[in-house]
C-alpha positions as CSV (number, residue, x, y, z in Angstrom):
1,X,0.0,0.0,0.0
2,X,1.3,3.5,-1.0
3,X,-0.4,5.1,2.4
4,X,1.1,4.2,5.6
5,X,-2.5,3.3,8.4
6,X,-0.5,1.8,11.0
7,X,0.9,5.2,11.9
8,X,0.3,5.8,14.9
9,X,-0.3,9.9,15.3
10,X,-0.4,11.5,18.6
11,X,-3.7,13.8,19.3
12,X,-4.3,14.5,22.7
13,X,-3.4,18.1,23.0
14,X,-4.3,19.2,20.0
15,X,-7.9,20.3,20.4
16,X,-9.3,16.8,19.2
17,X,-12.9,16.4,20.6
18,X,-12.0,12.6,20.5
19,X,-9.1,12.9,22.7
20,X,-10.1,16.0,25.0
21,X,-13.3,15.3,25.8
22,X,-12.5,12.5,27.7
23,X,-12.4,13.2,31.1
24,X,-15.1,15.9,30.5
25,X,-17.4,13.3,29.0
26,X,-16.2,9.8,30.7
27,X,-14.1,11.3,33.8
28,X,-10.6,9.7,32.6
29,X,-8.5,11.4,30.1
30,X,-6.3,8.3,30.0
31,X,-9.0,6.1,28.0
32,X,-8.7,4.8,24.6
33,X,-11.0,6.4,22.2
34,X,-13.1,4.8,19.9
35,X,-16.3,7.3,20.1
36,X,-16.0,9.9,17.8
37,X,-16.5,9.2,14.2
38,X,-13.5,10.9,12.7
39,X,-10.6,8.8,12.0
40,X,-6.8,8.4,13.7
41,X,-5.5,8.1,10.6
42,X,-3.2,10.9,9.4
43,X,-5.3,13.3,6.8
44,X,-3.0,12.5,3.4
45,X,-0.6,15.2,2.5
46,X,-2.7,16.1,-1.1
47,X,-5.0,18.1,1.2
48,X,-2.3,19.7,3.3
49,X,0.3,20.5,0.7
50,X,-2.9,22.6,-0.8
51,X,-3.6,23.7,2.3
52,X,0.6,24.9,3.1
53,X,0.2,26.7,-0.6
54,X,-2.5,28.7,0.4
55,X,-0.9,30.0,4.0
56,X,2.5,31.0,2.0
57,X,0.2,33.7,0.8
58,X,-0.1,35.1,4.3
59,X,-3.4,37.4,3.7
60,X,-6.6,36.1,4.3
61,X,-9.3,38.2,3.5
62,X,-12.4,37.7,2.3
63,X,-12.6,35.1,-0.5
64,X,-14.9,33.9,-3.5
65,X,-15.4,30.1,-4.4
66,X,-13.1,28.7,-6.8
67,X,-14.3,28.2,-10.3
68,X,-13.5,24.5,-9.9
69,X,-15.3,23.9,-6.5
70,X,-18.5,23.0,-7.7
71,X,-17.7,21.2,-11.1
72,X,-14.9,19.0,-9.1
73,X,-17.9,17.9,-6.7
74,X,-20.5,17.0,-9.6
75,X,-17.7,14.8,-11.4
76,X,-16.7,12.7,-8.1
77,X,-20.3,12.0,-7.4
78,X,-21.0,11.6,-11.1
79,X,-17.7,9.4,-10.8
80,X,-18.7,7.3,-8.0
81,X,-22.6,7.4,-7.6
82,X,-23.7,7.6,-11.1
83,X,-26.1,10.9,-10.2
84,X,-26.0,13.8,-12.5
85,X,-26.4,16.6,-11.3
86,X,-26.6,20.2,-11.7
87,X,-24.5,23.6,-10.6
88,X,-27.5,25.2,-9.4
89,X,-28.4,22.1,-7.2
90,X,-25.5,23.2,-4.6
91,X,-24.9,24.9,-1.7
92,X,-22.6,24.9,1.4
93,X,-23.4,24.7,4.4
94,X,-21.6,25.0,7.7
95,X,-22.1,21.9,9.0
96,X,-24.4,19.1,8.3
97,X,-26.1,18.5,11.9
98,X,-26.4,22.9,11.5
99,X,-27.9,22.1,8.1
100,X,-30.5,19.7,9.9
101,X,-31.5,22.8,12.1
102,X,-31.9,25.1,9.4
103,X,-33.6,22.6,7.5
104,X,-36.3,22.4,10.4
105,X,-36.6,26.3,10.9
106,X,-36.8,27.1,6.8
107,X,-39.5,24.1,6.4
108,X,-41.2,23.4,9.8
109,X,-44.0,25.7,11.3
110,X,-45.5,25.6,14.9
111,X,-46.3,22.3,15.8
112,X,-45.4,20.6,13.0
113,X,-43.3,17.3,13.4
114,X,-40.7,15.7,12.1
115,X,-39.8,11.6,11.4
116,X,-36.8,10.0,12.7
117,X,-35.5,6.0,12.3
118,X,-34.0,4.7,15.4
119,X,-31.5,3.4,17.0
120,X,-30.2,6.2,14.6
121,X,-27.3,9.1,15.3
122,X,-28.0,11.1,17.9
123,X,-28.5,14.8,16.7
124,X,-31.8,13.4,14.6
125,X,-33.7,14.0,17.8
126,X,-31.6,16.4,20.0
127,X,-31.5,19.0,17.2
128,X,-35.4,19.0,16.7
129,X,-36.3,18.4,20.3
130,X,-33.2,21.9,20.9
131,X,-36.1,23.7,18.3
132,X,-38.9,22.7,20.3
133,X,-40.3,20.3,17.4
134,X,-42.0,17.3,18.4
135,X,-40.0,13.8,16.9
136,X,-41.9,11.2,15.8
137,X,-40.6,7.6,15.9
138,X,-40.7,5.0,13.2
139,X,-38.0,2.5,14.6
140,X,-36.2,0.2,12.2
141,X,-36.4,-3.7,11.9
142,X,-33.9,-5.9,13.2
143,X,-33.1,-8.3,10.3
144,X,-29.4,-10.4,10.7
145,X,-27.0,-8.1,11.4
146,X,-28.8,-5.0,10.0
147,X,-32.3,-3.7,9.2
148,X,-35.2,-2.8,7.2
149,X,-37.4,0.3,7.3
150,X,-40.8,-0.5,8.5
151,X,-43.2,0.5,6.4
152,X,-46.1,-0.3,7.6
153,X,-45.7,1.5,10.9
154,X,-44.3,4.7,9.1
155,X,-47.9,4.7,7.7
156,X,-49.3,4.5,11.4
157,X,-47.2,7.0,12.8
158,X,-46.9,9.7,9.6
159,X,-50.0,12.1,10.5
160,X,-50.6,15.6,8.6
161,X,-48.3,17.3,10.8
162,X,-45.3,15.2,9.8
163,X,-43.5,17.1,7.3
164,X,-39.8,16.3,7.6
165,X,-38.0,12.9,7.7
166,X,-34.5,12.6,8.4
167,X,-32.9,9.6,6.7
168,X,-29.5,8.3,7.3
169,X,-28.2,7.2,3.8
170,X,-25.9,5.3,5.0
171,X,-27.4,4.2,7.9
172,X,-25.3,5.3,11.4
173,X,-25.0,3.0,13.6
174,X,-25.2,-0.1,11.8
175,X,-23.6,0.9,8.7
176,X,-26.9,-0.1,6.2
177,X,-26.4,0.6,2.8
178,X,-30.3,1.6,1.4
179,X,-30.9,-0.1,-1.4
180,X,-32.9,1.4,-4.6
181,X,-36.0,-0.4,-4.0
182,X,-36.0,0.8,0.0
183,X,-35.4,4.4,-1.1
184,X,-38.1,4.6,-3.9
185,X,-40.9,3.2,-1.9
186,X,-39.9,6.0,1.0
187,X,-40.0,8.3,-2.0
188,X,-43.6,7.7,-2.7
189,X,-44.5,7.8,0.2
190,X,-43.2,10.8,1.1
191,X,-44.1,12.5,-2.0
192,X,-47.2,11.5,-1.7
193,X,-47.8,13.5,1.7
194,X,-45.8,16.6,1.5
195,X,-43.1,15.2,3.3
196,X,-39.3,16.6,3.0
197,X,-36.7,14.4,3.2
198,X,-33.6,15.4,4.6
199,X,-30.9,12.8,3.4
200,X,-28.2,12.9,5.4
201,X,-25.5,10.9,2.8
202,X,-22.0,11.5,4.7
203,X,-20.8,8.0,4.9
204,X,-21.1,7.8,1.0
205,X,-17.8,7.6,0.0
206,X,-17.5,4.5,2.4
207,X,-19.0,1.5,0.9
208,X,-17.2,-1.8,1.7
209,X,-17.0,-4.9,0.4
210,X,-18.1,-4.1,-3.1
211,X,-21.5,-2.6,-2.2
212,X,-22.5,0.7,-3.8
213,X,-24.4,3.6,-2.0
214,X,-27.1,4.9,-4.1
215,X,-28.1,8.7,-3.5
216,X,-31.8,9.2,-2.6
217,X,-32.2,12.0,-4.7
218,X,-31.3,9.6,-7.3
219,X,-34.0,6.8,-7.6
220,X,-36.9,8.7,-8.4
221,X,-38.7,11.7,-9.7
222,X,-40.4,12.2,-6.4
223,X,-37.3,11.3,-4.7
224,X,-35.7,14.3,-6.3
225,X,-39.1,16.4,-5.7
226,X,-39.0,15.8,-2.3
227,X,-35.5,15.5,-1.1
228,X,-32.3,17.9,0.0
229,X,-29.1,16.0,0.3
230,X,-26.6,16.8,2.7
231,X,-22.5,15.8,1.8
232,X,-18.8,16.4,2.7
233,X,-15.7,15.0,2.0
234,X,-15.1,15.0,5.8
235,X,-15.4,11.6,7.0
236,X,-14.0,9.7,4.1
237,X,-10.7,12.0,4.1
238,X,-10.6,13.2,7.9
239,X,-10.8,16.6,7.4
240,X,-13.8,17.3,9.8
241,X,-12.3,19.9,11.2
242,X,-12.2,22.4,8.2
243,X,-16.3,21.8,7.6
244,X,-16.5,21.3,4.0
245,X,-20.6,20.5,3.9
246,X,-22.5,20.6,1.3
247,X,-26.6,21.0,-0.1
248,X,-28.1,19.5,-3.0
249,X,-31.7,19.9,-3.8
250,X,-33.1,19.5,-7.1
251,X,-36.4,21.3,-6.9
252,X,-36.8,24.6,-7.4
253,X,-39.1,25.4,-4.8
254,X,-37.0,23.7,-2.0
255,X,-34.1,25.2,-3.6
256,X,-35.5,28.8,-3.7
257,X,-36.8,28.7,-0.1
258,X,-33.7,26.6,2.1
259,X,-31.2,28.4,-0.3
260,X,-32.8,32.0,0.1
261,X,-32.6,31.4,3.4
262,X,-29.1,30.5,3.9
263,X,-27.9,33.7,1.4
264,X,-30.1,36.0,3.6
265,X,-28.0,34.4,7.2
266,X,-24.5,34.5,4.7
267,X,-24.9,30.6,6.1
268,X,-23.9,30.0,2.1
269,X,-20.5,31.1,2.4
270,X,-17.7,28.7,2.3
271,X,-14.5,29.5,4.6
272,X,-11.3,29.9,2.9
273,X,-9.7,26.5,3.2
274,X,-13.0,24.5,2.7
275,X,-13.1,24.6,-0.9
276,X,-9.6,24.0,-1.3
277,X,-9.3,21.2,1.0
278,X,-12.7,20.0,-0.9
279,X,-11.1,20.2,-4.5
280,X,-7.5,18.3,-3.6
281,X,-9.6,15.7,-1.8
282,X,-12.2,14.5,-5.3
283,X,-9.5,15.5,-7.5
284,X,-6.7,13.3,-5.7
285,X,-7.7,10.9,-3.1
286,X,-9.4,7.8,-4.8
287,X,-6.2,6.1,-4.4
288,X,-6.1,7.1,-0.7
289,X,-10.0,6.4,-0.5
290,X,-9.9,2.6,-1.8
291,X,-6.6,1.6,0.2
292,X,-8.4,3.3,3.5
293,X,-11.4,1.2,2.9
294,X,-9.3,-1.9,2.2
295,X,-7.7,-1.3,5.5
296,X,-10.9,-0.7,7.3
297,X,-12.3,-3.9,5.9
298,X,-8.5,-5.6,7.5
299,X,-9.7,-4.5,10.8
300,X,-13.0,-5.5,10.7
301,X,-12.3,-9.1,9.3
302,X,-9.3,-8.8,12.5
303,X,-12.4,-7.6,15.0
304,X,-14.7,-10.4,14.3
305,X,-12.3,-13.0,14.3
306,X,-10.9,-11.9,17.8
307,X,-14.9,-11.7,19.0
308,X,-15.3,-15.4,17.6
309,X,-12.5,-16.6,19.3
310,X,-12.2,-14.3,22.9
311,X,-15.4,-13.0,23.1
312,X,-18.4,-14.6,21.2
313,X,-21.1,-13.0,23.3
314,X,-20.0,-10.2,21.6
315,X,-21.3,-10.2,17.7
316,X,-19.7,-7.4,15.8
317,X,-22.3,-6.8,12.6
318,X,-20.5,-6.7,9.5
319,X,-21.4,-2.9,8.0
320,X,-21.8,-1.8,4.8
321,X,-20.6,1.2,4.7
322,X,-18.4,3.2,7.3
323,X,-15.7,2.6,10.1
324,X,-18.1,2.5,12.9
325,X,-19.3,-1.2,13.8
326,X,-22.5,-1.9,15.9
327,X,-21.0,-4.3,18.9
328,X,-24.0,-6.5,20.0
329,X,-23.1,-7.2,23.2
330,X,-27.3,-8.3,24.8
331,X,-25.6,-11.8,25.3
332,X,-23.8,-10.8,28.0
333,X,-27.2,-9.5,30.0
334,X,-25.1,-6.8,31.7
335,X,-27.8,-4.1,31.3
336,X,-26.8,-0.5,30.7
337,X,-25.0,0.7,33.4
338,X,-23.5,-3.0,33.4
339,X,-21.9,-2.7,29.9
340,X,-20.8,1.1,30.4
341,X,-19.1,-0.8,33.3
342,X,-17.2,-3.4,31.6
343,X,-15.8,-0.6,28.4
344,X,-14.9,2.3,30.3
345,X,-13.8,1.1,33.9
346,X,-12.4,-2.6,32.8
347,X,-11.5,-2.1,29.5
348,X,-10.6,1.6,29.9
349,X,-12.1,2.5,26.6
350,X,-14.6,5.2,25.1
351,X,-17.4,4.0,22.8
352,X,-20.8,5.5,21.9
353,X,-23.6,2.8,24.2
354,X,-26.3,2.0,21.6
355,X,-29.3,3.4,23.8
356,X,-28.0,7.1,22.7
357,X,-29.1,6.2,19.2
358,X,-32.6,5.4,20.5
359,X,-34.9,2.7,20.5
360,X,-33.4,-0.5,19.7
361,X,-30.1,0.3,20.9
362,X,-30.2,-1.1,24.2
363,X,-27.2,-4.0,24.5
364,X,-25.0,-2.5,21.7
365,X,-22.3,-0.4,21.7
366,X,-20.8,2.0,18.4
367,X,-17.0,1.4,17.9
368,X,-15.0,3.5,15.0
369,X,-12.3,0.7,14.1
370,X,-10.8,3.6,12.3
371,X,-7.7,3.3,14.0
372,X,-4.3,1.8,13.2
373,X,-4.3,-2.0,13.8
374,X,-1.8,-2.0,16.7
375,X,-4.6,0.3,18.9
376,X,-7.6,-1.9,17.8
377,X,-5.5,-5.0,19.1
378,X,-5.2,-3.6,22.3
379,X,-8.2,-2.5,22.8
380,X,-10.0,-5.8,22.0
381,X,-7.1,-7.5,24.2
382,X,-8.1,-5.4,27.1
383,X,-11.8,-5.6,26.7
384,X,-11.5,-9.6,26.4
385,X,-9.6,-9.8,29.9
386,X,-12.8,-7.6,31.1
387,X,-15.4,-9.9,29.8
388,X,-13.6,-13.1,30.8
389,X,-13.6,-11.6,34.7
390,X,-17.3,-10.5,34.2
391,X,-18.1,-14.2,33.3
392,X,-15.8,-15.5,35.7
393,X,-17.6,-13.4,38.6
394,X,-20.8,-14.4,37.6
């Protein structure tokens, strides 16, 4: 491999939520993290050798978009997703969980509700229930080691004042990759009853194992009717840091109205080094992108082999798409404060417990294997001494 993942870079005391918000956030700074989903892999030099040209100009007013920012995003999702699409679909944004928000204020009025999937990523309820709109739940269906949308209750629980749903496209935690069928029948139904959908498609550039994300927006005229699409670059090239988010919404109307909006709040303007650190990662990282993956898929074939073999009341499910992997871990009947036990204060590490993503997360755990191989085999060799005691003391 051309790009070195075994490289171990140090963190702590650098600002890095994932490493300075432990003791704040698990009260022991000394833990090893595996919480936040950005990765510890080193962010490859294309994007800071574009960066380091920049800063030798040392004057940094205000700045324009480059002529190239746009076109160079259309061709890599062109490239990799087989969407077309079009300049005047596109937006930034600062931030895709501060899209979410605005998304809600521009489309939302009083008492008006909004559709979530859980066990899905947090800020899908914190950030409406932060607005004071009301979250309504269509949980997901457990099938193997993933799950299905449930259709039937989404018809139940969908009542006139639902007009936003919030779909993870790639699914977080779990790592589902939607497939066309899935996304066109939410499409009706959505279109159908007035219903936005807010796609939230970071993890797109993360497929593994030869499966392909498809883009919402993508399957179906009413998809594309109904639909606003949120992107970066940020988790596939580790650059979340510089907030390099992105809109695309095909209709006009949505467009007008969420896009107005941002202009009128300058929410629309890009900060100098996002649009440069956006253009050197599509123009130059598929090489780094595809040997990343194959690495992430190394340590994920590594992490259910050692769970097979250590630990098999733990079941790692085999994701889609993404570095983080849903730990089942109900076997072990430790209960919630039981298993937040056993990962923090016996295996002295930091993972996201599944009940924060909602229902049907009780008994799992979220861990980013995003991390060189020597930390992940550490970390599962200190959280199999912790089980084995837990057994052992049973």
């Amino acid at each position: 491999m051309k790009y070195d993942f075994d490289k171990i870079v140090e963190r702590r005391g650098t600002g890095a939520l994932k490493y300075d918000a432990l003791q704040e956030r698990y009260g022991d700074a000394s833990l090893t993290p595996m919480w936040v989903a950005d990765m510890d892999f080193e962010t490859p030099a294309f994007i800071t050798d574009a960066l380091k040209a920049r800063l030798e100009h040392s004057l940094f007013g205000y700045t324009v978009e480059p002529q190239e920012y746009w076109p160079t995003v259309m061709e890599w999702i062109s490239a990799r997703h087989g969407w077309q699409t079009e300049r005047e679909w596109f937006c930034y944004i600062p931030g895709i969980v501060k899209g979410i928000g605005m998304a809600l204020n521009v489309f939302l009025k009083p008492g008006e509700k909004v559709i979530i999937q859980p066990p899905v990523y947090h800020p899908f309820r914190l950030v409406p229930e932060g607005n004071g709109i009301e979250v309504v739940y269509n949980p997901l269906r457990e099938v193997g080691e993933g799950y299905e949308m449930d259709f039937d209750n989404l018809s139940e629980v969908a009542d006139a004042k639902c007009r936003m749903l919030i779909l993870s496209n790639p699914h977080n935690p779990a790592g589902v990759v939607w497939d066309a069928a899935t996304l066109e029948r939410l499409a009706a139904f959505s279109h159908e009853r007035g219903i936005v959908v807010v796609s939230d498609e970071i993890h797109c550039d993360m497929a593994l194992w030869g499966n392909r994300h498809v883009p919402f927006a993508s399957v179906s005229r009413e998809a594309a009717e109904c639909s606003i699409t949120f992107g970066a670059p940020s988790k596939t090239f580790n650059i979340a840091g510089i907030v390099s988010s992105y809109a695309i919404v095909p209709n006009e109307s949505l467009r007008r109205r969420f896009f107005g909006w941002l202009k009128a709040n300058e929410m629309d303007e890009p900060t100098i080094f996002a649009p440069i650190a956006t253009v050197a990662a599509f123009r130059e990282g598929e090489e780094w992108r595809r040997e990343m993956l194959h690495y992430i898929e190394g340590n994920y074939e590594f992490l259910a082999d050692f769970c097979a073999r250590r630990m098999p009341a733990i079941r790692p499910w085999r994701p889609q798409a993404s570095f983080l992997v849903w730990l089942d871990c109900r076997a072990l009947s430790l209960g919630h404060a039981g298993l937040l036990r056993l990962f923090v204060e016996k295996a002295r590490l930091a993972l996201n417990d599944g009940e924060m993503f909602g229902q049907g997360g009780a008994g799992f755990m979220r861990l980013n294997v995003a991390v060189p191989r020597k930390i992940l085999e550490g970390a599962m060799e200190r959280l199999a001494e912790a089980v084995a005691e837990v057994t052992e003391c049973r």
